[in-house]
N, C-alpha and C positions, 0 to 999 in steps of 0.2 A: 718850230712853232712854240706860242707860249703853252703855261699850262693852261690856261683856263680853253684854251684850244681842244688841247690833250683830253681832259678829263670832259668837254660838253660832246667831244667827239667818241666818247667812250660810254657817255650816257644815253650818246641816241644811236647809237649801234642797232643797238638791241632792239631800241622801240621800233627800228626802218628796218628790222627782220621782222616782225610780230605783225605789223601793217603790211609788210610783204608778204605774209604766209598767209595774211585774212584774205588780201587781195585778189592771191593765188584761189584760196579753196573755195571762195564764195561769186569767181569769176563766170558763172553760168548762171548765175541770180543778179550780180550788180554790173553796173560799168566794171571791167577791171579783168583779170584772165594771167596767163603766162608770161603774157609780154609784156603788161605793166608790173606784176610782180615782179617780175629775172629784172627788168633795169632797177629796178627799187631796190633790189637785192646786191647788184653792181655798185650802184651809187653809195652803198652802206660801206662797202670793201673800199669805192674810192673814195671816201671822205675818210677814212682811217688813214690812204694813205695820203693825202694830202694834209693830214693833220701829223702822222709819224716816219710817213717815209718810208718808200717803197721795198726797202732789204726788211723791216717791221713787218709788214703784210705779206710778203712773198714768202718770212720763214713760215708764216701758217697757211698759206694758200698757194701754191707756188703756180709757177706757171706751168708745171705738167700736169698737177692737176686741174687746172684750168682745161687746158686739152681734152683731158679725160671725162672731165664733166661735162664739156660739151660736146663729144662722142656720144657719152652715155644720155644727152638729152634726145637727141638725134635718134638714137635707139627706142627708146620710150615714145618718141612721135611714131616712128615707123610700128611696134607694135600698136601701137592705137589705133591708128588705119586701120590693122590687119586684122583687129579683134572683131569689127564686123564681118567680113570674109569670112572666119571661122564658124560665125553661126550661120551662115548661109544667106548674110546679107550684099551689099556695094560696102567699096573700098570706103571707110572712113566713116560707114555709119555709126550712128551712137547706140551702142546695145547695150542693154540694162537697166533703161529707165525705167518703165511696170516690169513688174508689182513692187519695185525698190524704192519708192517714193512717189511722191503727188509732185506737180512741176511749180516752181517757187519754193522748195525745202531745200537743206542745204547735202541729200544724200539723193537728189534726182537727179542727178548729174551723169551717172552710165558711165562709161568710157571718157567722157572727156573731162572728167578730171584727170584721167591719166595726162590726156594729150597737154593740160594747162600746165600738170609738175613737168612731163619734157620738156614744153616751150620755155618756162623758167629757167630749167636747166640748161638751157640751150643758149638764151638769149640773154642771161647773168653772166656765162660763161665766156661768149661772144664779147660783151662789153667789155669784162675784165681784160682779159684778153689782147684786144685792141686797145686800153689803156695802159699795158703795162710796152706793149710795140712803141705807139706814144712817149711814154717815158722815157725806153731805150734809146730813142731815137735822136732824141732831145739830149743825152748824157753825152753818146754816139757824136755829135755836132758840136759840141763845145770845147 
């Protein structure tokens, strides 16, 4: 790729991390949650690699941890469920809303902010993931 590739793809890295973390923690308030953040989060890693190529992005994110993170998103969903059970509610309720906020703030969220950074991590992890199979496949057939 040229540079002006390289370095517009290095500028908006960051902004499509920062739009993706708003996305994530303010996803119980606006349109928006886990699963638009994690691909917004995906899409960031694969325009890096589509700008420098896939051995570039793989030495900082590899694909075991790709795996790993999306184990560990998976984990984080399941305890989300489970934090209502704990207090003696159903599987999946949202515990912690009162007295921890008024509903439209951005800390009245309870529990599922937990569950919105597992889906993230889940479903960034997922995409990457299956873009980098993609890749292989395609190198694989040539």
């Amino acid at each position: 790729m040229s540079l002006i590739v390289k370095t517009v793809s290095r500028m908006l890295t960051p902004v499509m991390l920062l739009v993706a973390a708003y996305i994530i923690l303010h996803g119980h308030i606006t349109h928006g949650g886990g699963f638009q953040g994690g691909v917004l989060v995906a899409c960031a890693f694969i325009l890096l690699i589509i700008a420098f190529g896939i051995d570039y992005v793989e030495a900082k994110v590899s694909f075991s941890f790709g795996q790993a993170f999306r184990s560990l998103g998976a984990t984080i969903i399941i305890i989300a469920a489970l934090v209502g059970m704990v207090f003696g509610f159903w599987f999946f309720k949202n515990v912690g809303v009162y007295p921890y906020g008024f509903p439209g703030e951005v800390f009245s969220a309870g529990s599922l902010i937990i569950y919105n950074l597992g889906e993230m991590a889940n479903v960034s992890a997922s995409f990457l993931v299956a873009f980098y199979f993609l890749i292989r496949f395609r190198r694989r057939r040539k």
